[in-house]
NUTIBA-607746 format. One line per field, with one value per residue: residue number from 1; x, y, z of N, C-alpha, C, O in turn; residue in one letter. Coordinates in nm, 3 decimals. Layout:
# NUTIBA-607746
i: [NUM,...]
nX: [X,...]
nY: [Y,...]
nZ: [Z,...]
caX: [X,...]
caY: [Y,...]
caZ: [Z,...]
cX: [X,...]
cY: [Y,...]
cZ: [Z,...]
oX: [X,...]
oY: [Y,...]
oZ: [Z,...]
aa: [a,...]
//
This chain:
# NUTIBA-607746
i: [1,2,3,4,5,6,7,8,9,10,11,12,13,14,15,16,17,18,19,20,21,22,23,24,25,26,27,28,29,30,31,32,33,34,35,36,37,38,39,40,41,42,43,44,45,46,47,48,49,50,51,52,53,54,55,56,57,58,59,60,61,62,63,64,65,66,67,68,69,70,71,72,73,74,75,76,77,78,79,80,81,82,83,84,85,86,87,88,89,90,91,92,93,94,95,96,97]
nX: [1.769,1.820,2.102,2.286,2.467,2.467,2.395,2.166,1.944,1.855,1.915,1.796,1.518,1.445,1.238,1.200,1.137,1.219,1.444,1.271,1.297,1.416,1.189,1.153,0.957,0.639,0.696,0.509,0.296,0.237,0.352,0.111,-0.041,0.135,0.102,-0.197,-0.165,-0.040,-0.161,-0.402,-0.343,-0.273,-0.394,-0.684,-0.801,-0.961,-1.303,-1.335,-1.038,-0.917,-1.019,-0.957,-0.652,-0.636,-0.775,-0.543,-0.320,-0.307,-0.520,-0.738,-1.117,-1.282,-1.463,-1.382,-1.120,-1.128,-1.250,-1.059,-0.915,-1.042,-1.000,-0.712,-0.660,-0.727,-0.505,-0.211,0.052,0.006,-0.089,0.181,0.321,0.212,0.099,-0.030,-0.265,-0.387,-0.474,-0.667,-0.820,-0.953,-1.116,-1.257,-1.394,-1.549,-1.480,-1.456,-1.286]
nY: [-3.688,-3.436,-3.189,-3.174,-2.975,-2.731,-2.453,-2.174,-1.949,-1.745,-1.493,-1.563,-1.408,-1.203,-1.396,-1.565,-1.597,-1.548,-1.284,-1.018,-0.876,-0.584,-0.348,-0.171,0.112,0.068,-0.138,-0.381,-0.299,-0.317,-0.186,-0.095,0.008,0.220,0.413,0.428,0.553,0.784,0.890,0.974,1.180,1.417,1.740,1.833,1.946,2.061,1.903,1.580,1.549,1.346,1.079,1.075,1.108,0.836,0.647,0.665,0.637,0.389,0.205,0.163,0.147,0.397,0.321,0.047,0.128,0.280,0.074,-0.092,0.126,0.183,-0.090,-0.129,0.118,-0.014,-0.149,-0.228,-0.213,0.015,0.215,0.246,0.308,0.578,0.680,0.976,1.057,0.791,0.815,1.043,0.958,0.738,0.921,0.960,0.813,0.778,0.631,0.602,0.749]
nZ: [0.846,1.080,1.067,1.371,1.410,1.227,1.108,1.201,0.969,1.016,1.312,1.631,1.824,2.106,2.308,2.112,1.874,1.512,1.346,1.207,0.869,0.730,0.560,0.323,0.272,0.172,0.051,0.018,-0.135,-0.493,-0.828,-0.978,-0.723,-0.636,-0.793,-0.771,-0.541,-0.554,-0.770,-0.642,-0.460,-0.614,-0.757,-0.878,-1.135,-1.338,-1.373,-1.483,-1.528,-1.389,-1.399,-1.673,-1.664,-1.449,-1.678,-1.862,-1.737,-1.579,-1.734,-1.632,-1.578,-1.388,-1.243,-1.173,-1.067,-0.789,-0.666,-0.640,-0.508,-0.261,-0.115,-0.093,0.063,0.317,0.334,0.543,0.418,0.263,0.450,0.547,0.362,0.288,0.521,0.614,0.388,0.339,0.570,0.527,0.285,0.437,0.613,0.433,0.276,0.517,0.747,1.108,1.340]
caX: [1.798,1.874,2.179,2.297,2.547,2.366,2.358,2.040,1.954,1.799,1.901,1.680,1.488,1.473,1.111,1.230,1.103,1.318,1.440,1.201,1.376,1.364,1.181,1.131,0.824,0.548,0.698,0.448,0.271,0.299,0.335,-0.045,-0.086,0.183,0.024,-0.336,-0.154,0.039,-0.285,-0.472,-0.212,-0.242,-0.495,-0.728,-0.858,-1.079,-1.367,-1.307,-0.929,-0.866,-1.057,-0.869,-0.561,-0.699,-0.734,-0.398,-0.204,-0.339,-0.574,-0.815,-1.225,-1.271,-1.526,-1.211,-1.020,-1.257,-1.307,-0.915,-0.862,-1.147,-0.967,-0.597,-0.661,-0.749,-0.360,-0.093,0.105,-0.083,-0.087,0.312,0.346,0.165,0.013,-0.128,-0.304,-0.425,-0.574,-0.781,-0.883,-1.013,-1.183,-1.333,-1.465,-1.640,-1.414,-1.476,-1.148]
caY: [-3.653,-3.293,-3.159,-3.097,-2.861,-2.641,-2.259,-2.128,-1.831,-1.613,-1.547,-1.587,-1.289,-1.226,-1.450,-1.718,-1.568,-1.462,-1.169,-0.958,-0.833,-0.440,-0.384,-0.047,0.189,0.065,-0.264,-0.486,-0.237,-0.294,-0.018,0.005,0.025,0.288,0.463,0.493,0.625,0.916,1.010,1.054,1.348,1.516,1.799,1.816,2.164,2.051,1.829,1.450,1.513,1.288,0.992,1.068,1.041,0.675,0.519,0.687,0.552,0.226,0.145,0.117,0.241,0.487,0.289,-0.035,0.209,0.344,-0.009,-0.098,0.220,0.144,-0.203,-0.085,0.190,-0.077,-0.249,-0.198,-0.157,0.124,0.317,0.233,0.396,0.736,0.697,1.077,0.996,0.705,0.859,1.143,0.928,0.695,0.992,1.092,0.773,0.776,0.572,0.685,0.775]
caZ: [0.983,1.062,1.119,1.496,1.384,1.089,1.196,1.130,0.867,1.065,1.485,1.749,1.862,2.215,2.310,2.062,1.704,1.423,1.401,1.135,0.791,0.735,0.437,0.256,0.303,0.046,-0.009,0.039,-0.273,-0.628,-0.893,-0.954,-0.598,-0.560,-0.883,-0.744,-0.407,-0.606,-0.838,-0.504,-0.402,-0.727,-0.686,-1.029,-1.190,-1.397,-1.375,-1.552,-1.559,-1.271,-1.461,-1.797,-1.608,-1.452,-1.791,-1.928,-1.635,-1.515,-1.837,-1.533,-1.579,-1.291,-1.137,-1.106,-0.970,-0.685,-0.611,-0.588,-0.372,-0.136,-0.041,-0.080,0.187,0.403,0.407,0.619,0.316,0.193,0.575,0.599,0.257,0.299,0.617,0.582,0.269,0.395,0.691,0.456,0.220,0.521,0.655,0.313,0.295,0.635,0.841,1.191,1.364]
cX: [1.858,2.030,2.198,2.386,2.548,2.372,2.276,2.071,1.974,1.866,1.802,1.666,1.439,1.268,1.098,1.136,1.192,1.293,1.347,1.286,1.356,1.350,1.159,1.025,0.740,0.613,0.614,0.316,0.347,0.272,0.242,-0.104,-0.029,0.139,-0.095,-0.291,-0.121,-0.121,-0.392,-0.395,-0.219,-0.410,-0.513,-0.776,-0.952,-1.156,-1.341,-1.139,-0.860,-0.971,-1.011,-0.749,-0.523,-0.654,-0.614,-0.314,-0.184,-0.444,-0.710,-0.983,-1.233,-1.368,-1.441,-1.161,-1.029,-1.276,-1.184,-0.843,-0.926,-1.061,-0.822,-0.587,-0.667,-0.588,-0.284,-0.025,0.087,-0.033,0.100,0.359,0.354,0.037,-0.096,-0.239,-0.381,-0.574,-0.674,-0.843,-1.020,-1.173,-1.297,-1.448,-1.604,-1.590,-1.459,-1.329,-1.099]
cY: [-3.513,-3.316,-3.063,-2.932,-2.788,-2.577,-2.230,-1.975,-1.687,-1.607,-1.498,-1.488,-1.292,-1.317,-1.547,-1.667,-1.512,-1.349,-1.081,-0.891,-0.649,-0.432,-0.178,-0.009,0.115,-0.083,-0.370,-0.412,-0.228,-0.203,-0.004,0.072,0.177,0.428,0.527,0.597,0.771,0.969,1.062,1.177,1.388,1.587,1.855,1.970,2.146,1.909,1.662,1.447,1.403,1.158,0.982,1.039,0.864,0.598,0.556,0.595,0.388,0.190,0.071,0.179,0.299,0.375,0.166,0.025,0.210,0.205,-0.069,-0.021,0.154,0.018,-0.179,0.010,0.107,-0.157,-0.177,-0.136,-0.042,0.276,0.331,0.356,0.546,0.729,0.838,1.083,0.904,0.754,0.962,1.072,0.769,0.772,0.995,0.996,0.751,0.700,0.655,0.668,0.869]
cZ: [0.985,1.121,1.229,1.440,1.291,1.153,1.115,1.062,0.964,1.230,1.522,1.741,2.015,2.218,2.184,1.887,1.615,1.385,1.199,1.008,0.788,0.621,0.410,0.266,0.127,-0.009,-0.045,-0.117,-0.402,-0.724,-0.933,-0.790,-0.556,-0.678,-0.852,-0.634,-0.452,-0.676,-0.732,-0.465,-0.470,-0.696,-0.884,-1.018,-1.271,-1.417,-1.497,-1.560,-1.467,-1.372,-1.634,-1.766,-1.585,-1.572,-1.830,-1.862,-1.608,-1.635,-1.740,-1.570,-1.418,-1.139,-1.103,-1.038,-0.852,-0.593,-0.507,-0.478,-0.263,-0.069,0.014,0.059,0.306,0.488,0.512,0.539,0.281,0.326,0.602,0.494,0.252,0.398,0.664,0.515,0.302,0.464,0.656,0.416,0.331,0.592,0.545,0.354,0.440,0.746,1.029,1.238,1.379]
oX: [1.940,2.073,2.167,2.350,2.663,2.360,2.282,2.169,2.049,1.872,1.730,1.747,1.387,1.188,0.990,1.083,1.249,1.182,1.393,1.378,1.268,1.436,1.154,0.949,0.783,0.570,0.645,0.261,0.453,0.170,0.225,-0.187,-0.091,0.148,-0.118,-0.349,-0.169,-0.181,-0.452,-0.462,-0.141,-0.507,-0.432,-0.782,-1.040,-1.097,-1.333,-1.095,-0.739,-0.978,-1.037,-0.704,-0.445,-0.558,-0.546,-0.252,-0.091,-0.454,-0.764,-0.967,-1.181,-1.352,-1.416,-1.145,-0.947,-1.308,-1.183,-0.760,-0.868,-1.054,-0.796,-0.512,-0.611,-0.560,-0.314,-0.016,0.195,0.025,0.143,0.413,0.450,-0.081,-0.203,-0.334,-0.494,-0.695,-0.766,-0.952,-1.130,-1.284,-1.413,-1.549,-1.721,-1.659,-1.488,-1.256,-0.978]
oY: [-3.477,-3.409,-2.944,-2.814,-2.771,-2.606,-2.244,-1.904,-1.590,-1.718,-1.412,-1.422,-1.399,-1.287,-1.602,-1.750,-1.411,-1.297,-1.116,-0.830,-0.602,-0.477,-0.091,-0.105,0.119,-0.130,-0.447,-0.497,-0.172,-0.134,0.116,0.159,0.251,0.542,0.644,0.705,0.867,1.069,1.169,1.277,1.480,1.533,1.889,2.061,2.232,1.813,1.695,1.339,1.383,1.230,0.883,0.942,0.790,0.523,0.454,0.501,0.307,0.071,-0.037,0.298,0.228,0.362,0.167,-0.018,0.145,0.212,-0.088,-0.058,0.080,0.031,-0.198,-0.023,0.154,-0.195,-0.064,-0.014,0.015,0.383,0.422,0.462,0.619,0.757,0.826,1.118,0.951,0.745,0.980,1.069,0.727,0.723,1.029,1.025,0.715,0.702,0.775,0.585,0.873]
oZ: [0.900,1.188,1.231,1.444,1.252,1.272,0.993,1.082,0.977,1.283,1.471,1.675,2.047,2.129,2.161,1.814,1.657,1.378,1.091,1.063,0.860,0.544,0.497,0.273,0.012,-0.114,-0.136,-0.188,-0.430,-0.712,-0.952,-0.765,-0.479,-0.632,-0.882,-0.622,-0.392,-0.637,-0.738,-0.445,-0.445,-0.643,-0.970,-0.935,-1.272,-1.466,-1.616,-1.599,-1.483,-1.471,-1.703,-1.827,-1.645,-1.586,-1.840,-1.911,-1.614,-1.607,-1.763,-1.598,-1.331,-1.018,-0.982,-0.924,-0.787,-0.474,-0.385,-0.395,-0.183,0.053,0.132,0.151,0.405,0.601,0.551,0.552,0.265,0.307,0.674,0.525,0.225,0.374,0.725,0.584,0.292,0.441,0.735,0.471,0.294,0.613,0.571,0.418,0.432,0.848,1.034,1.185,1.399]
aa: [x,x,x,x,x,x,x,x,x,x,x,x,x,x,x,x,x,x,x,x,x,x,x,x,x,x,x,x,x,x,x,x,x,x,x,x,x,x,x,x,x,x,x,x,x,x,x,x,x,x,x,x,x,x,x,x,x,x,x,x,x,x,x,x,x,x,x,x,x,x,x,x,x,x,x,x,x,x,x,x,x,x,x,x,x,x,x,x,x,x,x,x,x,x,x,x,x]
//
């Protein structure tokens, strides 16, 4: 049987939902996630160094990678993170917007 007199965790939020935690930019990304986001911002000089990087970092083949970005761009997470970034690599791909 519950208890009448238990105080709840969380309080109310006005329209009867609890109230939302505040979480940190990129939280909901884990450190490959926040990994692929940073080697996207790095600006390469020479041809394959941006796929030698890849496997160094994440032990990832380029075309994993490519595949992982493509979906990652898609989160919330991802746009909360480096919503700039985001929004290029959206573009690159062809996103309309």
């Amino acid at each position: 049987m519950p208890d009448e007199h238990a105080v709840p965790d969380e309080e109310p939020a006005p329209g009867g939902g609890a109230v939302p935690e505040e979480r940190p930019a990129g939280a909901g990304l884990d450190e490959a996630d926040r990994e692929i986001l940073a080697i996207e911002n790095l600006q390469w000089k020479y041809q394959g160094a941006k796929e030698m990087e890849i496997r160094r970092r994440l032990g990832l083949s380029p075309t994993r990678y490519y595949q992982r970005l493509n979906v990652l761009i898609d989160t919330r997470a991802a746009l909360e993170h480096d919503p700039m970034l985001v929004a290029r690599l959206r573009r690159q791909r062809g996103d309309l917007g």
